[in-house]
C-alpha positions as CSV (number, residue, x, y, z in Angstrom):
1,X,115.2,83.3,85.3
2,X,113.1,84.7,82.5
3,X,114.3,82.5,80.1
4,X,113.2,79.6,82.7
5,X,109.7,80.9,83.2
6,X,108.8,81.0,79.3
7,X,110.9,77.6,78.4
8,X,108.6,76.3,81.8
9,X,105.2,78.2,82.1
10,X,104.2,79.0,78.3
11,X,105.4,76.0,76.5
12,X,101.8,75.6,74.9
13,X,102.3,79.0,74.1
14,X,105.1,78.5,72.2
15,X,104.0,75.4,70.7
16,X,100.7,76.8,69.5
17,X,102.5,79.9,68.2
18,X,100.9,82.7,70.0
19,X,103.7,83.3,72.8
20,X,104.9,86.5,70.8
21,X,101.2,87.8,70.6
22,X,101.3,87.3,74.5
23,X,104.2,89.4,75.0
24,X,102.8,92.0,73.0
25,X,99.7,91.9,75.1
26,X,101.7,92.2,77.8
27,X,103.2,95.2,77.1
28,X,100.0,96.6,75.9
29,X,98.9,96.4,79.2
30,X,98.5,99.6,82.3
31,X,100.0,97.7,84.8
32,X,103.4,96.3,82.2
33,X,103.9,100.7,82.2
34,X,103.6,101.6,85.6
35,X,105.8,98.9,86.8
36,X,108.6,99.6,84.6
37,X,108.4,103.5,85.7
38,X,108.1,102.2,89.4
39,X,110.8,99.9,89.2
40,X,113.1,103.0,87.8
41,X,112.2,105.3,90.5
42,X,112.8,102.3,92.9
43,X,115.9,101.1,91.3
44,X,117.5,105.4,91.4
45,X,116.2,105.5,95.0
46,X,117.3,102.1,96.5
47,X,121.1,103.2,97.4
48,X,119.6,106.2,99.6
49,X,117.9,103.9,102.3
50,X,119.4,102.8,104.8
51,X,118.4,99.3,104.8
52,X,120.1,96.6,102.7
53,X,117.3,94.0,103.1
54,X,115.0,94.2,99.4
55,X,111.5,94.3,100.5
56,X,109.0,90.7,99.9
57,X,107.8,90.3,96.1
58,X,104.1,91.0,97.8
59,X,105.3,94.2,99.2
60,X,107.0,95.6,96.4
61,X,103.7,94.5,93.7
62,X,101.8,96.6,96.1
63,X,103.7,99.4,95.6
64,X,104.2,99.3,91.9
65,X,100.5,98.9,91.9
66,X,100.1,102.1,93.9
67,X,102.9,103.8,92.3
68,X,102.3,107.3,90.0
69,X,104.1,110.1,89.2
70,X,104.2,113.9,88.9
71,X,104.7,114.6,84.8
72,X,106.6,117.5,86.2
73,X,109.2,115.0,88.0
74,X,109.6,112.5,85.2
């Protein structure tokens, strides 16, 4: 699905030459970090509930965006 989203979405990108300086501007950015240490305490948790269900996109962005961790923890 990644693959489809930059061969669909950032073809100018690409074609202009400046879709790897995106990338790296994405990673660069706050939000790029806390999502990917949400999404591994979400991922490690996930088999514990009790629900099978995934919560909505909207749902889960909400909680990435609230997310933080204890430096003691991590």
């Amino acid at each position: 699905m990644i693959k489809w989203i930059e061969d669909h979405e950032f073809t100018n990108a690409r074609k202009r030459g400046w879709f790897d300086v995106l990338l790296y501007q994405v990673r660069l950015h706050a939000r790029h970090a806390r999502v990917i240490d949400y999404w591994h305490d979400w991922e490690a948790d996930w088999p514990k509930h009790a629900s099978a269900r995934y919560p909505s996109f909207k749902k889960w962005r909400v909680a990435a965006d609230r997310y933080t961790f204890d430096l003691d923890e991590s």
